[in-house]
N, CA, C and O atoms as a GROMACS GRO file, in nm:
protein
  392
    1UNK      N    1   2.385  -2.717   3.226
    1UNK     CA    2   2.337  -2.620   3.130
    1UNK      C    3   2.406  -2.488   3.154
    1UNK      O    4   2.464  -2.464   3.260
    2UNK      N    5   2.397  -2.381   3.029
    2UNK     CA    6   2.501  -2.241   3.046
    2UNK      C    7   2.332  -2.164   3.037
    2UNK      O    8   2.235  -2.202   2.972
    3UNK      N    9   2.343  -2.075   3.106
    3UNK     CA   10   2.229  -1.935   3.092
    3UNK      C   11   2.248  -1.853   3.094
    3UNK      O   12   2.241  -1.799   3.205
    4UNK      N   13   2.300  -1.751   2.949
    4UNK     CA   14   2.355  -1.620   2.972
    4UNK      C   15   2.197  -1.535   2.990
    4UNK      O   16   2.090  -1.557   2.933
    5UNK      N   17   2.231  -1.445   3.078
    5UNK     CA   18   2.092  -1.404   3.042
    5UNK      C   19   2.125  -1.199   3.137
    5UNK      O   20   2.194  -1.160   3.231
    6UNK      N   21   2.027  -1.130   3.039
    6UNK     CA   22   2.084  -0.990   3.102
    6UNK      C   23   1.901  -0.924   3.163
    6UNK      O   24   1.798  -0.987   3.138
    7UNK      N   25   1.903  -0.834   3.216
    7UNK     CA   26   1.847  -0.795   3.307
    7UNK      C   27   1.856  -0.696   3.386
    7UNK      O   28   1.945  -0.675   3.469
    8UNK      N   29   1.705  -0.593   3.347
    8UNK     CA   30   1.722  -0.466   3.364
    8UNK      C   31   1.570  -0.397   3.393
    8UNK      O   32   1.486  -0.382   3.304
    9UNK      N   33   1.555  -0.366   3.502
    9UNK     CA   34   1.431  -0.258   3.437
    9UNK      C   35   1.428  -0.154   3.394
    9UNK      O   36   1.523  -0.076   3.386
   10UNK      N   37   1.284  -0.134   3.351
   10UNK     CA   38   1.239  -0.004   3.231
   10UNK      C   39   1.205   0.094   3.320
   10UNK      O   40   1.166   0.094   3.436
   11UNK      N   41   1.226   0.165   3.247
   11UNK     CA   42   1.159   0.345   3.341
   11UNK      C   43   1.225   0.364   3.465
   11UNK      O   44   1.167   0.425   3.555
   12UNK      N   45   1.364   0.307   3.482
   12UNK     CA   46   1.430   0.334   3.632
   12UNK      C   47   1.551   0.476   3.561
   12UNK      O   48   1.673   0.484   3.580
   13UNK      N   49   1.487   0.546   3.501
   13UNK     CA   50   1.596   0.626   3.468
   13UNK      C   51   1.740   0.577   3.325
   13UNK      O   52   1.742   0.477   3.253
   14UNK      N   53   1.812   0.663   3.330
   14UNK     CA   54   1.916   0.644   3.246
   14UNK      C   55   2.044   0.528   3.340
   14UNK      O   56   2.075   0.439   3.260
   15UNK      N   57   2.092   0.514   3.425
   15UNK     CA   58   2.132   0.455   3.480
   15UNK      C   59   2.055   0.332   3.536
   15UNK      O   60   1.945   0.329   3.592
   16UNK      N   61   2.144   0.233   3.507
   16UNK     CA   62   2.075   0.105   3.605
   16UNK      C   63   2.190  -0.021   3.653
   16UNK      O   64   2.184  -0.142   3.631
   17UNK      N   65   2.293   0.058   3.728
   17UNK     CA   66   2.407  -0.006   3.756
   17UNK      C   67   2.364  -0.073   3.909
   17UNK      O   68   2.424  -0.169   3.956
   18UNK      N   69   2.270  -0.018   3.966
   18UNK     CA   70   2.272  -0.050   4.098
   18UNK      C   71   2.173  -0.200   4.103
   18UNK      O   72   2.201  -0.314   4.141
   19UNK      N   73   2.064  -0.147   4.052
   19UNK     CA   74   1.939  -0.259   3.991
   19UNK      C   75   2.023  -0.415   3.904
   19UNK      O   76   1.965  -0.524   3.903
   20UNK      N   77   2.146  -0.397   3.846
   20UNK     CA   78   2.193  -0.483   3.790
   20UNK      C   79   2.296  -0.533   3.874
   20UNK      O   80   2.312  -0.655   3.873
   21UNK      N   81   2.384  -0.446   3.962
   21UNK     CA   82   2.488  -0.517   4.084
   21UNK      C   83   2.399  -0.556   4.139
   21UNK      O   84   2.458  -0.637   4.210
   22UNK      N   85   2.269  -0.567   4.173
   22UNK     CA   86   2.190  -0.637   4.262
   22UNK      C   87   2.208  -0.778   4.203
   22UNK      O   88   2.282  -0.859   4.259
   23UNK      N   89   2.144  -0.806   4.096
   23UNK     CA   90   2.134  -0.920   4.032
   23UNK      C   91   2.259  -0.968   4.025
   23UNK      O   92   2.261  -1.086   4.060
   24UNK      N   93   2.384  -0.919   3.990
   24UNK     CA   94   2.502  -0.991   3.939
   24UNK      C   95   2.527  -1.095   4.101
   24UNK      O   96   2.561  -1.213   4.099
   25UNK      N   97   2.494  -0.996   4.255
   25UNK     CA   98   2.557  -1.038   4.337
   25UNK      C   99   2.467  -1.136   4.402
   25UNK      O  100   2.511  -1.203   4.496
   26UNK      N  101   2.318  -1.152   4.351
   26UNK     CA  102   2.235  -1.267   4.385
   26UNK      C  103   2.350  -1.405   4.269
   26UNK      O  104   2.375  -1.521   4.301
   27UNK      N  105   2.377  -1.359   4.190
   27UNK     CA  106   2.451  -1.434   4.097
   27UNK      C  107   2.600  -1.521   4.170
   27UNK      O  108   2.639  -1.638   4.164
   28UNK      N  109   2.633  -1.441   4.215
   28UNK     CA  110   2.781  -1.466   4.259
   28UNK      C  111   2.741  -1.577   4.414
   28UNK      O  112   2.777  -1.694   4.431
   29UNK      N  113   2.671  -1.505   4.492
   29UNK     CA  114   2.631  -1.515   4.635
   29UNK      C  115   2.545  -1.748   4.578
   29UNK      O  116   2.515  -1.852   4.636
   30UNK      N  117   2.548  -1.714   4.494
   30UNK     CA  118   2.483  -1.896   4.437
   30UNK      C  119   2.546  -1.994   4.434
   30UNK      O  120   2.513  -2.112   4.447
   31UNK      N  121   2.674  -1.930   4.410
   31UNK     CA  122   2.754  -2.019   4.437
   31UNK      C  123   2.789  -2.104   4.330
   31UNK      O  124   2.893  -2.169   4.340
   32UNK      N  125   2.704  -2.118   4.208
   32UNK     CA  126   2.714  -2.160   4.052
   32UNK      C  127   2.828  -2.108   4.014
   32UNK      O  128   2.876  -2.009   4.070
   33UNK      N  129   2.884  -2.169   3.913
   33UNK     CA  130   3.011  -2.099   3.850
   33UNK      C  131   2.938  -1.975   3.752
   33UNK      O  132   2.826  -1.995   3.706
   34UNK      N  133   2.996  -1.869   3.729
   34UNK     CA  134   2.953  -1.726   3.669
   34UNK      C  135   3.042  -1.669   3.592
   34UNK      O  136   3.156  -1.714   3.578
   35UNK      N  137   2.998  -1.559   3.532
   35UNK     CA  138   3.095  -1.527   3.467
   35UNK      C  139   3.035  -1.346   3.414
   35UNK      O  140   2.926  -1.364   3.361
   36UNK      N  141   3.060  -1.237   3.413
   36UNK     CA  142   2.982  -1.106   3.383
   36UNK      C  143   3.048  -1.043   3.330
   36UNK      O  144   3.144  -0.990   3.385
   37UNK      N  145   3.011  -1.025   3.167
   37UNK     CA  146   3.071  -0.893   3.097
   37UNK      C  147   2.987  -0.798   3.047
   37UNK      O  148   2.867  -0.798   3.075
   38UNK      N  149   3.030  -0.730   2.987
   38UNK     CA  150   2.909  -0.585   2.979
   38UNK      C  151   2.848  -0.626   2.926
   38UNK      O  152   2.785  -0.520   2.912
   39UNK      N  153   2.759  -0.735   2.834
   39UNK     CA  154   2.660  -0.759   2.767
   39UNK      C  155   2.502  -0.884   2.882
   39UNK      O  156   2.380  -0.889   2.899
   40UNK      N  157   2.625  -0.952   2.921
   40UNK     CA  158   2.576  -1.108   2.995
   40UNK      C  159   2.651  -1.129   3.110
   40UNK      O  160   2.771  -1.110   3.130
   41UNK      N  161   2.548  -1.178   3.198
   41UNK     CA  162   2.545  -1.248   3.252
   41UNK      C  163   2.567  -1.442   3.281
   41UNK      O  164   2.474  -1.502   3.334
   42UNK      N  165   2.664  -1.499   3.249
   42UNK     CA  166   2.643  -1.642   3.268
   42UNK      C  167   2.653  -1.728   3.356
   42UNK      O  168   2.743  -1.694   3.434
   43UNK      N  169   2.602  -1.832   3.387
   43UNK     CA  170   2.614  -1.943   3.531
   43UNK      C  171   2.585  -2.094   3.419
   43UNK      O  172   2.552  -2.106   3.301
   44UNK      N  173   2.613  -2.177   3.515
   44UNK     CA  174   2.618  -2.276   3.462
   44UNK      C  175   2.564  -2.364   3.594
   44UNK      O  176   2.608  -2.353   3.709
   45UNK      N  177   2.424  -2.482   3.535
   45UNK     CA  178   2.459  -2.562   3.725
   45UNK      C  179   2.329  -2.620   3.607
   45UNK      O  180   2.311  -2.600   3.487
   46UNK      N  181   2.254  -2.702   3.714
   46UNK     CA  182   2.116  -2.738   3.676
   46UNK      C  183   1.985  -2.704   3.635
   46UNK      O  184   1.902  -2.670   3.720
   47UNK      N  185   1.973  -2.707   3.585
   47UNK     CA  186   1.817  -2.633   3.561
   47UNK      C  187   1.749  -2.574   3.666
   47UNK      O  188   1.737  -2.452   3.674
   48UNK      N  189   1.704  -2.653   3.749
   48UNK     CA  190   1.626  -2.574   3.840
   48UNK      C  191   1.684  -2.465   3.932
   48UNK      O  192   1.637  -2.356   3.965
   49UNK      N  193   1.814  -2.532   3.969
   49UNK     CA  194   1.932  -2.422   4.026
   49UNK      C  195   1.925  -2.294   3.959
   49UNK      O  196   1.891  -2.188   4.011
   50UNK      N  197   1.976  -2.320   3.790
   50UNK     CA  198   1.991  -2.209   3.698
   50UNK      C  199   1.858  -2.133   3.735
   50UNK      O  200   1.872  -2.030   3.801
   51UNK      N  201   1.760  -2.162   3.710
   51UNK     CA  202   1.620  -2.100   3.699
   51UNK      C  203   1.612  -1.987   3.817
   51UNK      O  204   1.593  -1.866   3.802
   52UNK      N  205   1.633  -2.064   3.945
   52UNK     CA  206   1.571  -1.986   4.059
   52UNK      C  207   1.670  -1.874   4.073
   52UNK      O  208   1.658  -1.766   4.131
   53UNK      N  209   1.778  -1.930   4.002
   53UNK     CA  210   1.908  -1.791   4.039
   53UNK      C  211   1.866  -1.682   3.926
   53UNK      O  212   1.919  -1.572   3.938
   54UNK      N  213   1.806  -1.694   3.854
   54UNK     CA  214   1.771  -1.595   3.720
   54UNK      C  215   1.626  -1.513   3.766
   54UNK      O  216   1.604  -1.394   3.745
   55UNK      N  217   1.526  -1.618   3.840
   55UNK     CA  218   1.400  -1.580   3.904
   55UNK      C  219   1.441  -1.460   3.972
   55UNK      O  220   1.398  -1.348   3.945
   56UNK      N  221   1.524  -1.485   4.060
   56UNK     CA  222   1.561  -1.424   4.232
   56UNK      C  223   1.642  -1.309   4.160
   56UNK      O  224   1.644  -1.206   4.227
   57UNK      N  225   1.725  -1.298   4.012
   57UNK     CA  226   1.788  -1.192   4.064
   57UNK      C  227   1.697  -1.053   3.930
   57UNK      O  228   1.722  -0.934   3.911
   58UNK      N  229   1.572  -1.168   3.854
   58UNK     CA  230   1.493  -1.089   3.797
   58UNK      C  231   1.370  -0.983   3.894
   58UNK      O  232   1.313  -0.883   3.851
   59UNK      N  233   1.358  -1.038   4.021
   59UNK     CA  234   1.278  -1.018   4.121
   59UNK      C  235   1.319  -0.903   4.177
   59UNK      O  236   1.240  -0.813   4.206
   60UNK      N  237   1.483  -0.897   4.201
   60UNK     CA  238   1.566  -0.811   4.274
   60UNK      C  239   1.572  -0.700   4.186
   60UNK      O  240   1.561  -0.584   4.225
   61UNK      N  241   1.591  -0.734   4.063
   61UNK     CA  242   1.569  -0.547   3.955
   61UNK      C  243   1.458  -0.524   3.954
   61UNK      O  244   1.443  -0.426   3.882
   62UNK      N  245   1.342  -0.567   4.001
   62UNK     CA  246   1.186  -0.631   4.007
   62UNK      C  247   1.177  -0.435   4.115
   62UNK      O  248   1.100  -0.339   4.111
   63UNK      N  249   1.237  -0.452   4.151
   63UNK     CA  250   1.222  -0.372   4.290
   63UNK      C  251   1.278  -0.236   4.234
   63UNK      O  252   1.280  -0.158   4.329
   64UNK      N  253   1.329  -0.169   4.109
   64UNK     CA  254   1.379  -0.062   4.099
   64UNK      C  255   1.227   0.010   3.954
   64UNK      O  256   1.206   0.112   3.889
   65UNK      N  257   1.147  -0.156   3.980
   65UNK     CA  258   1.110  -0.026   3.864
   65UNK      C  259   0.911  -0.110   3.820
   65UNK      O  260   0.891  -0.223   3.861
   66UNK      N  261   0.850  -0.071   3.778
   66UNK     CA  262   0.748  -0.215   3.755
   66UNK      C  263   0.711  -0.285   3.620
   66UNK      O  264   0.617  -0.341   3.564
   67UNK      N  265   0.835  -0.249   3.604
   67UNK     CA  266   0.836  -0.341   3.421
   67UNK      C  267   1.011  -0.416   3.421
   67UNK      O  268   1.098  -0.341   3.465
   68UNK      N  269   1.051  -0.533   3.382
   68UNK     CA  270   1.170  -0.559   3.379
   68UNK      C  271   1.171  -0.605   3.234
   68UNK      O  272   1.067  -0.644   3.181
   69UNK      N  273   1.306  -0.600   3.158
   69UNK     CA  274   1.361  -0.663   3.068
   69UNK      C  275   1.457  -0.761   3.063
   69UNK      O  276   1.578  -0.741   3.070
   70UNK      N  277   1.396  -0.880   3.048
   70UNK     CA  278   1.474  -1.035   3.080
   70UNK      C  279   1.488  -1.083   2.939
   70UNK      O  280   1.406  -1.112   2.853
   71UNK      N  281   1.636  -1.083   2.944
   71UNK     CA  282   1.673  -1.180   2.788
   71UNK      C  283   1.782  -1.297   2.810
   71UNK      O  284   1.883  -1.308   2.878
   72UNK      N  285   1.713  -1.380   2.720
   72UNK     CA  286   1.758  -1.548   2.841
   72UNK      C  287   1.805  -1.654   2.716
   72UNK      O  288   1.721  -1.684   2.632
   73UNK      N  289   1.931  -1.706   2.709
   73UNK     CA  290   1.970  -1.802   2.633
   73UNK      C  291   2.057  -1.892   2.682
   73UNK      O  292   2.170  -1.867   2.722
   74UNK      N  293   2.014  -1.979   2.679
   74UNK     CA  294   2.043  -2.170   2.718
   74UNK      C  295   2.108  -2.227   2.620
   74UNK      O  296   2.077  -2.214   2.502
   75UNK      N  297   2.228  -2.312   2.677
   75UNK     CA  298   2.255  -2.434   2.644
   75UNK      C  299   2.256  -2.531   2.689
   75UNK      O  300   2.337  -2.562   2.776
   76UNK      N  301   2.133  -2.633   2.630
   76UNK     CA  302   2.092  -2.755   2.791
   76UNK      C  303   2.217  -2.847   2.708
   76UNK      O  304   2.234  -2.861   2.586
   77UNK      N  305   2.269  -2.883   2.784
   77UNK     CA  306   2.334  -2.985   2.714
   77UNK      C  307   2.374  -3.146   2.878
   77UNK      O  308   2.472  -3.147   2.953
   78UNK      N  309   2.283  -3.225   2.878
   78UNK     CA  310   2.298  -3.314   2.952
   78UNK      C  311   2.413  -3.382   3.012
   78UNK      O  312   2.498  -3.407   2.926
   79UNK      N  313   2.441  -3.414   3.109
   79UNK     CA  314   2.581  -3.498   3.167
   79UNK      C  315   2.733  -3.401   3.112
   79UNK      O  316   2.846  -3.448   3.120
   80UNK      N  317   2.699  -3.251   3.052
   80UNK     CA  318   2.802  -3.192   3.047
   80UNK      C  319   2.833  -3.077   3.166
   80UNK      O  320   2.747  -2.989   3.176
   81UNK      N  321   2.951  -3.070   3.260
   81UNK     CA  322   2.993  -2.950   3.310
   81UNK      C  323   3.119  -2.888   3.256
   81UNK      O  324   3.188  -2.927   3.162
   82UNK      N  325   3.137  -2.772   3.342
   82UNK     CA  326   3.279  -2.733   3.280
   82UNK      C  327   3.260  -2.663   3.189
   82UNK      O  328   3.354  -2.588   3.160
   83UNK      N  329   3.124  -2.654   3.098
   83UNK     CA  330   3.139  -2.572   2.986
   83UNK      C  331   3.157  -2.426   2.999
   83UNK      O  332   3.209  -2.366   2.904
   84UNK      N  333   3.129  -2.374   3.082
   84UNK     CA  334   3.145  -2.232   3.120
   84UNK      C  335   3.303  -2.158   3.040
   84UNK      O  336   3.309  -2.057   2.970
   85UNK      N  337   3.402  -2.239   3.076
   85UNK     CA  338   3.556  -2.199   3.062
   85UNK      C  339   3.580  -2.312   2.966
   85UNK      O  340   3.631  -2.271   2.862
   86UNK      N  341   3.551  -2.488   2.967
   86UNK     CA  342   3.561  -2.587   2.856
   86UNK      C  343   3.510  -2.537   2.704
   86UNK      O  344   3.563  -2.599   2.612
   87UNK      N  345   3.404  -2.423   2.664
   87UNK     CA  346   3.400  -2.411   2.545
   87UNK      C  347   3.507  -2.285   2.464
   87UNK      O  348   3.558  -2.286   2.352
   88UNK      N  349   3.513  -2.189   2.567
   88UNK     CA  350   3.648  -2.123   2.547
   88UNK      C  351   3.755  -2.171   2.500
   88UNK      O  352   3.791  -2.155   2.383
   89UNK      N  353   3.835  -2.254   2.614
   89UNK     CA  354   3.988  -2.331   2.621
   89UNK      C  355   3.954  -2.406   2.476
   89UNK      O  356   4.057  -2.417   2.409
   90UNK      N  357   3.812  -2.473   2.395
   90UNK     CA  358   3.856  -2.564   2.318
   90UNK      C  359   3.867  -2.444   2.170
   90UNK      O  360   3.938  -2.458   2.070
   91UNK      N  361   3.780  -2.342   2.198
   91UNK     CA  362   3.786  -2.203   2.076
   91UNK      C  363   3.922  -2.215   2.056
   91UNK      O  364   3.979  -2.252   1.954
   92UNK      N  365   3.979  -2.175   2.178
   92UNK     CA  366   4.117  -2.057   2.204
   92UNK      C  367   4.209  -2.173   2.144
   92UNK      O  368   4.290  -2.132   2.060
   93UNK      N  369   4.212  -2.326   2.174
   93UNK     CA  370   4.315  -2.407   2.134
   93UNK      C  371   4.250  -2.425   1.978
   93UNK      O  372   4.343  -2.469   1.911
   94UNK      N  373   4.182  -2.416   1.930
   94UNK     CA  374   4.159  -2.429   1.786
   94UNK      C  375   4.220  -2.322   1.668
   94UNK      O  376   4.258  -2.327   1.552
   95UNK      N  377   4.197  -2.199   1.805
   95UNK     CA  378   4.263  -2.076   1.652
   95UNK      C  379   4.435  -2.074   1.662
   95UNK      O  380   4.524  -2.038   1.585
   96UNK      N  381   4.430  -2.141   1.820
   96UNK     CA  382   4.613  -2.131   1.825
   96UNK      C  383   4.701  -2.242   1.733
   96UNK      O  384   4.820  -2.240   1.702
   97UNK      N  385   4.565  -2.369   1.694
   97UNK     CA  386   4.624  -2.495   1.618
   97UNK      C  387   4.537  -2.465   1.475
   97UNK      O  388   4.463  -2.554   1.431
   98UNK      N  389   4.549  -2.342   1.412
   98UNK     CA  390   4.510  -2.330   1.334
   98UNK      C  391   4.624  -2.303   1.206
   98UNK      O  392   4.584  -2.284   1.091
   0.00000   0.00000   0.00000
């Protein structure tokens, strides 16, 4: 499964770069394949894997503030990996064989 998902708390001020490198590096430190651009967050692995890595790094911005904002979108898709970079490469070869 893919879980982009972003994550932030409320009322920590105008800045929240530190509260979010927290999370990105519970992200990285998982060892799941990842991926972070200014909007999302993504990993890719198993469900329960995915879950606890999204728990743990909602927990960790958990700590800058006592309200968080978690926004979370899945693609379960069974017996598939690779999709992380596999749905890209098949975009990118479609507009180039277009």
């Amino acid at each position: 499964m893919l879980i982009a998902f972003s994550v932030a708390p409320l009322g920590a001020g105008e800045s929240v770069t530190q509260a979010v490198a927290d999370a990105v590096r519970i992200v990285r430190e998982s060892g799941l394949p990842n991926h972070t651009d200014s909007m999302f967050t993504t990993l890719e692995g198993e469900w329960d894997e995915c879950m606890d890595v999204v728990k743990r790094a909602t927990e960790a911005v958990g700590q800058y503030g006592g309200r968080v904002s978690l926004v979370l979108k899945a693609d379960i898709r069974p017996g598939h990996t690779g999709e992380l970079t596999g749905k890209v490469e098949r975009l990118e070869e479609r507009l180039t064989n277009s």
